[in-house]
N, C-alpha and C positions, 0 to 999 in steps of 0.2 A: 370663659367657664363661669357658671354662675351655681353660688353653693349655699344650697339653704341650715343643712344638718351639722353638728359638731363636728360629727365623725370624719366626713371629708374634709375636714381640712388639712389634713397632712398633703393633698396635691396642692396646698395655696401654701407651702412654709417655704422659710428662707427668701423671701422677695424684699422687694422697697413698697411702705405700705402709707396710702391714705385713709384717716378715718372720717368719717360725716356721711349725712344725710344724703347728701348732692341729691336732693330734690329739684327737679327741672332740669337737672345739670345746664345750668347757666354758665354765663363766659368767665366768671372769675372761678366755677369749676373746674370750667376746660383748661384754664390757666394753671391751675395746680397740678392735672393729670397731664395735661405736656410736662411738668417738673418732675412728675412720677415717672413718667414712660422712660423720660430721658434718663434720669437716673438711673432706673432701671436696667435699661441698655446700654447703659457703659460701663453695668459692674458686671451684665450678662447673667442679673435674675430676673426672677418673675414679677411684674409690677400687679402691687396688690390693692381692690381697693375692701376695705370692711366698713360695712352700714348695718341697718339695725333694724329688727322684724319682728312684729310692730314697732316703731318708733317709742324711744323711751316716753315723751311727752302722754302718750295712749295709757299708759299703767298709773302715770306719777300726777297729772291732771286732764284726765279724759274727756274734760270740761273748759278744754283749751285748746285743744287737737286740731291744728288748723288743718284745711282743706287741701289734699295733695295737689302739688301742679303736675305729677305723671307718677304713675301706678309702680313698685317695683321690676318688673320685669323690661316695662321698657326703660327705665333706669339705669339697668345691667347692658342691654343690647347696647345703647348709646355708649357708654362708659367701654364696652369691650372694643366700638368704634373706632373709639381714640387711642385704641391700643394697649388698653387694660389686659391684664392676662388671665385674672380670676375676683372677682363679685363675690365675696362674703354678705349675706344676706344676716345676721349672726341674731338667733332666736332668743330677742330679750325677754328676759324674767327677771323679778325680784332679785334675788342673789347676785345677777349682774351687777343690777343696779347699787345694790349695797356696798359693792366693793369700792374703798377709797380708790384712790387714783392710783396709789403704788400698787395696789393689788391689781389693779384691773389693770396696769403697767407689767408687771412680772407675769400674771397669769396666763393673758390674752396674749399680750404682743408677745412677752419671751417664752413662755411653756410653749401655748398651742401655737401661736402662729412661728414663732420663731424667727422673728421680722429682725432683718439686717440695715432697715433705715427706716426714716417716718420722715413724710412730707406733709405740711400742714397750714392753713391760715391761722391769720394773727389771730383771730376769734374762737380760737378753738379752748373749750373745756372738757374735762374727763372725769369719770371719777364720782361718788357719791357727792350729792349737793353741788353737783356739777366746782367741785373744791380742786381742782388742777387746770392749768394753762400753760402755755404754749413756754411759759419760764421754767416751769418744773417739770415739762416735757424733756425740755433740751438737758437739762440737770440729768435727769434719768438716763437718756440718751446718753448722753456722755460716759456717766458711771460703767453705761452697758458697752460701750465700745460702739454705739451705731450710729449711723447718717443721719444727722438731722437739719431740714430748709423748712424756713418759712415762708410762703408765696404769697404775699401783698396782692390786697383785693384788686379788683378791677372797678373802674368807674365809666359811667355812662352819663355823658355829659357833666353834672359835678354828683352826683347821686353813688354812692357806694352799690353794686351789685352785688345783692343779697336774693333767695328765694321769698324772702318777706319784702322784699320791693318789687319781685314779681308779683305777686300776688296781688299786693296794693293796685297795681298797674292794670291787670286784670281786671277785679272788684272794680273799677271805677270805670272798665268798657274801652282803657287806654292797648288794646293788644298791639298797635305797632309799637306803642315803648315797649312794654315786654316781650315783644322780636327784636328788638334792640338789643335788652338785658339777654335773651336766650341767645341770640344768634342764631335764630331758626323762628319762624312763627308757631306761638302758641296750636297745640294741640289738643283735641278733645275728640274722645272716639265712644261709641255707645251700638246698641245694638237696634236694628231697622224692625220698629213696627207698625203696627195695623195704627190709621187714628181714625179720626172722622171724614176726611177726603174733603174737606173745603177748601186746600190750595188747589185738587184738583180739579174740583166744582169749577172754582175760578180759570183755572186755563194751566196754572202754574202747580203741579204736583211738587209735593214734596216728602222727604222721608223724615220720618220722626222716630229721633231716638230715645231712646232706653236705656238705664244702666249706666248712663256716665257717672265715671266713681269720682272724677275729678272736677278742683273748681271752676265754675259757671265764671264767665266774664259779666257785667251790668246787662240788664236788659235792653234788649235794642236791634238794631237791623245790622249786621256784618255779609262782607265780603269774604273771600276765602278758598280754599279748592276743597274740593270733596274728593277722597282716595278709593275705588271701586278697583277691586285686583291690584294690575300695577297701572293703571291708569287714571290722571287727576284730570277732576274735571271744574273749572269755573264754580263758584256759589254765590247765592244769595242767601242767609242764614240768618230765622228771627231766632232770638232766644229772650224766651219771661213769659206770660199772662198773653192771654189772647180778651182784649175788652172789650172789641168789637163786637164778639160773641160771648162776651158777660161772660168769659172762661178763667178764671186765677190760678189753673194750675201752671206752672211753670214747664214749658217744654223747649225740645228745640227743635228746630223743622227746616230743612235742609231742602233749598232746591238747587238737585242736579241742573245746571246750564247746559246745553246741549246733549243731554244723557235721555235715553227709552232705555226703559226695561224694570225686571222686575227684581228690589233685591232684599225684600221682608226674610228678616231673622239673619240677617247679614250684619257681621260688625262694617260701621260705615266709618272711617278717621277723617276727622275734618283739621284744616289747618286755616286759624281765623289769621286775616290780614289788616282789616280795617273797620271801624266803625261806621258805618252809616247814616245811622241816625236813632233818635229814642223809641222806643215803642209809644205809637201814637192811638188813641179812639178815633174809628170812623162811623161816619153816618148812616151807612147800609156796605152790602159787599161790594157795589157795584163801586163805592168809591176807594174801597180797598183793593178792590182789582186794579183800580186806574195806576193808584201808588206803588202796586206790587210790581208794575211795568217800571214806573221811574225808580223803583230799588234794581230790580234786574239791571235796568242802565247804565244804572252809578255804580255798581257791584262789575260791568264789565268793562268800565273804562278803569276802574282802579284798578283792575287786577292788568289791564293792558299797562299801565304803568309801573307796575311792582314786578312783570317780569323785565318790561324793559332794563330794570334799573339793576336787575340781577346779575 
């Protein structure tokens, strides 16, 4: 269940509750809501998670607001995957934010939610000036009579898994390490339109999206599958500047691998796997046609390798 308004909260009360972002929900995500579920299910209530609509960060410096790695709603679907019971979406305002820690302690967790335990990582803060932590969590906790764990991060070779070393991982064009940190390959979904038809010209049609609300990985050539209904198909995916044709707007252009058809005005979900190579200038189209075969190439042997190893 996923719940944007105040007022429904009363079917999200009495649970075992996490609070954060879980943007990407990455693996030391997942780590925490296995400790939620399970909790949950051994006292035989509702495992709760509550996150924040806009993100506090949007009000308090909107000049810092980093770039989502996935949109709330697929957020909630994932999170109710793992066994989540109900998706607090919780509509921050001022007043929220102002509340010290005890307040936004007593108000949120014991008024409205009326939360029977809190699971949490070590990095957790609450509270105006972000002024309470995971020590004055369990103190409260205690005072109140309810369950409280702390779930130690996860690490990915020696790197701490965070949503902000996803990111980085991204931003630098690295998407199999941030398939590493997610446990699922990087996603990117947008909506299919009209462009200029120069992959087509060349041999190689492709669909150009629209609308991606979330972050761009580095410019460059990726592999990946393209999601059309319930069927994935193979890609080869440039995304950034087209300079061959003196073009700097930034797009992404998606060739279905064995895919006809037509599917303008279609959300298309792409799942990036690997890097390919940089975005390069060529000398006329005919040599970018040549290249666009040996990216097709390389894009079908890695992806023959990334299912194998699945």
């Amino acid at each position: 269940m996923f719940i944007r308004e105040v007022k429904g909260f009363n079917v999200c009360q009495g649970g075992i509750v996490s609070i954060g972002n879980f943007d990407g929900v990455h693996r030391g995500h997942q780590l925490m809501i296995q400790a939620l579920v399970q909790q949950a299910r051994d006292e035989k209530l509702p495992a709760i998670v509550f996150t924040f609509d806009p993100h506090p960060i949007q009000l308090l410096r909107p000049d810092h607001v980093p770039p989502e790695l996935m949109g709330i709603e697929d957020r909630a679907a994932i999170l109710e995957s793992l066994g989540v019971d109900c998706v607090v979406a919780y509509p921050t305002d001022r007043a929220l934010l102002n509340l010290s820690a005890e307040e936004f302690f007593q108000q949120v967790l014991c008024d409205q939610l009326q939360a029977k335990g809190l699971v949490e990582g070590p990095n957790f803060y609450f509270g105006k000036d972000r002024a309470g932590d995971v020590k004055l969590l369990q103190t409260l906790c205690e005072r109140a009579g309810m369950f409280f764990k702390v779930v130690e991060p996860s690490l990915c070779d020696t790197r701490m898994i965070s949503s902000s070393e996803v990111r980085k991982a991204i931003q630098s064009g690295e998407v199999a390490l941030a398939e590493k940190m997610l446990g699922r390959p990087y996603q990117i979904k947008g909506t299919v339109e009209h462009g200029a038809e120069r992959g087509r010209k060349l041999g190689f049609p492709t669909a150009n999206l629209s609308q991606v609300a979330t972050l761009l990985p580095a410019a460059g050539v990726y592999c990946g599958f393209g999601i059309v209904g319930e069927q994935r198909y193979p890609a080869a995916i440039h995304i950034g500047a087209n300079p061959t044709f003196h073009n700097s707007e930034i797009k992404v252009e998606v060739h279905l691998i064995g895919f006809s058809g037509e599917i303008y005005d279609q959300v298309l979900e792409v799942d990036l796997i690997e890097r390919l190579r940089a975005t390069e200038v060529f000398s006329d189209a005919e040599a970018l046609k040549t290249q666009l075969a040996i990216d097709i190439d390389s894009a079908k042997k890695q992806l023959k390798q990334w299912n194998a190893a699945q």
